[in-house]
N, C-alpha and C positions, 0 to 999 in steps of 0.2 A: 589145471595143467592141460586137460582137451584144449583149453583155448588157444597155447603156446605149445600144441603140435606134441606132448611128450605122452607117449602110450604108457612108459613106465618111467621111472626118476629114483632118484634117492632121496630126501628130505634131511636137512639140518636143523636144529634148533638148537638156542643158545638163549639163556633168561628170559624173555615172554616167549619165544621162536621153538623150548621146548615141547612146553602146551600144544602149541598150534602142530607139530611135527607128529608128537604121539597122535593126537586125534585122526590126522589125515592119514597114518598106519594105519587106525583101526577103523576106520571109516572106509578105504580102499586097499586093505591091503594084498592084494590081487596086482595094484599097481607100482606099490612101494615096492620095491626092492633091496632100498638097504634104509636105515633110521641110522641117525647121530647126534647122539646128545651132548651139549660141550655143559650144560646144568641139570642133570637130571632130577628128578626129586625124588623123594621115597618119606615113606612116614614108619618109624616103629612099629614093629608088629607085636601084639600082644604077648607071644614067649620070649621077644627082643626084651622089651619093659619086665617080664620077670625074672629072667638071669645077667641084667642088669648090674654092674659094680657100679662103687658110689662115684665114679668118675663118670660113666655112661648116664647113669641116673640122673645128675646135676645136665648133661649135656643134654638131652631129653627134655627137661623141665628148662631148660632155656628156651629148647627150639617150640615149648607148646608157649611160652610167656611173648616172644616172637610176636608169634600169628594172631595172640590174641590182641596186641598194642604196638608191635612195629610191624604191621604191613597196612596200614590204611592205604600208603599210593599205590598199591598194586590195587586196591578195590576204587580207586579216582581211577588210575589208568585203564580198567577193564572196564570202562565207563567210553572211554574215547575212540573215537572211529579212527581206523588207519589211515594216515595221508598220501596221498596219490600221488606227491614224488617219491615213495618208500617203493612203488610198483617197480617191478623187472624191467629194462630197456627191451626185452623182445616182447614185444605186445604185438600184435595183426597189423601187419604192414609194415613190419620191420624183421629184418633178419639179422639174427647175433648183434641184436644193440645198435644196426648201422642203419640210417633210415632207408626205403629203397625209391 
């Protein structure tokens, strides 16, 4: 964000855009000013799994069956380098996306 001029920002992440949104909270957060999650994750916390009803319980053991055998393309996609038309329109030498 130094490179596009922003001393502080706010951050959004949404499906992979999360991840990357928390980290740069915790990584500056001196600079971030506000976080927004449109997918946030969270995992069961150990007294969660123990006062668990069998509704929660089945839900639980879904999302651990999940991770262990439906998320292979997130471990191929966090393999892949970001594409360079996904970058901001304000890069050095442009202002607000218009070239100068």
């Amino acid at each position: 964000m130094s490179i596009l001029d922003y001393e502080r920002f706010v951050a959004h992440g949404g499906d992979w855009g999360c991840h990357t949104s928390i980290e740069l909270a915790r990584f500056v957060p001196d600079r971030v000013s506000g976080l927004h999650l449109t997918m946030p994750l969270a995992s069961p916390l150990p007294e969660d799994r123990a006062s668990a009803d069998d509704a929660e319980k089945r839900t639980i053991e879904k999302r651990g069956q999940f991770l262990m055998d439906g998320f292979g393309f997130g471990m191929i996609q966090g393999t892949a380098t970001a594409d360079a038309r996904l970058l901001p329109a304000r890069l050095p030498g442009r202002t607000r996306g218009v070239a100068r």
